[in-house]
C-alpha positions in Angstrom: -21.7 13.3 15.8 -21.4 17.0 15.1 -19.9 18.1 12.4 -17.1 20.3 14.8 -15.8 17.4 17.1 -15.8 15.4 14.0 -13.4 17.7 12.6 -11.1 17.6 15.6 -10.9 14.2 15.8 -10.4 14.1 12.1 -7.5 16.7 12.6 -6.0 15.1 15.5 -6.0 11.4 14.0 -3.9 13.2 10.6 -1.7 14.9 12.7 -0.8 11.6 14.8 -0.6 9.6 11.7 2.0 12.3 10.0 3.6 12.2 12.8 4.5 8.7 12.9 5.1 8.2 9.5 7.8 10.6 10.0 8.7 8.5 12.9 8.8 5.5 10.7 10.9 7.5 8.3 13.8 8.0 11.0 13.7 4.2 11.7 14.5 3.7 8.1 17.0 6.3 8.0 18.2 4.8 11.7 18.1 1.1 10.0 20.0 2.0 7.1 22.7 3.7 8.6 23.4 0.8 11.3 23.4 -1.6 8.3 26.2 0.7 6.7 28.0 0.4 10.4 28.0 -3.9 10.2 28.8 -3.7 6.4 31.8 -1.0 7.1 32.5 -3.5 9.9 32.7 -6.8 8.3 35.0 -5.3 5.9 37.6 -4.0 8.6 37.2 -7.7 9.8 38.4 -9.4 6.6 41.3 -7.1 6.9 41.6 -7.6 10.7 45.1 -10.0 11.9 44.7 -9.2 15.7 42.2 -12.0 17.5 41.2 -9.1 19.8 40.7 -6.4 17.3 38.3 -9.5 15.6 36.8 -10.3 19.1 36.1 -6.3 19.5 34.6 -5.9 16.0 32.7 -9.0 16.2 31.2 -7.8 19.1 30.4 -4.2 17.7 28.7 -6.3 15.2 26.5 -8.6 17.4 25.4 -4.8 19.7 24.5 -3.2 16.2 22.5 -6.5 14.9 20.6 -6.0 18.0 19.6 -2.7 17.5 18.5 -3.5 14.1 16.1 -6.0 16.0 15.1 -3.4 18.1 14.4 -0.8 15.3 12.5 -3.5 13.3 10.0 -3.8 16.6 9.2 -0.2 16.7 8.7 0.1 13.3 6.6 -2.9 13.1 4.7 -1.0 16.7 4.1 2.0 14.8 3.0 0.7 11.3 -0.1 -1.5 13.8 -0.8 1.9 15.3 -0.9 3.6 12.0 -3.2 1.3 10.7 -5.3 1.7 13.9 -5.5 5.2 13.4 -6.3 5.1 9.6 -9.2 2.5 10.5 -10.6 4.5 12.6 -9.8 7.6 10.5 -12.1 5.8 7.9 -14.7 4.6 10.2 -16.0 8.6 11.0 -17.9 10.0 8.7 -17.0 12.9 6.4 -16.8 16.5 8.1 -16.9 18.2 4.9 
């Protein structure tokens, strides 16, 4: 391969993995603050004596445990596609 497009490619896979490890980073920041939400939550439900209010926070809780699912799945997506890159990252040679 020539020593140019190995650089490019070399470039390109660095900037794509920076960019999803700051992608990763706002899932964390994302998975910590809904986990605040559900803990902020399920204390407003122990002091809760309205069966709808309980119903309604109960819900908000099930909505926000399913976006931590969700969250979970695209960090797992992009920690596979990191590693892809990286392998293949390591795979070229050196353009030095």
């Amino acid at each position: 391969m020539a020593i140019s497009f190995t650089k490019s490619m070399l470039n390109r896979l660095n900037q794509e993995i920076t960019e999803m490890e700051s992608g990763i980073a706002e899932l964390q920041k994302k998975t910590h603050k809904t986990r605040l939400k559900i803990n902020q939550i399920e204390k407003d439900c122990k002091l809760s004596t309205s069966p709808s209010a309980l119903s309604s926070k109960m819900s908000r809780i099930t909505k926000l445990q399913a976006e931590l699912k969700k969250i979970s799945q695209q960090h797992l997506e992009l920690s596979k596609e990191i590693n892809k890159k990286k392998s293949t990252r390591a795979q070229l040679p050196s353009a030095e």
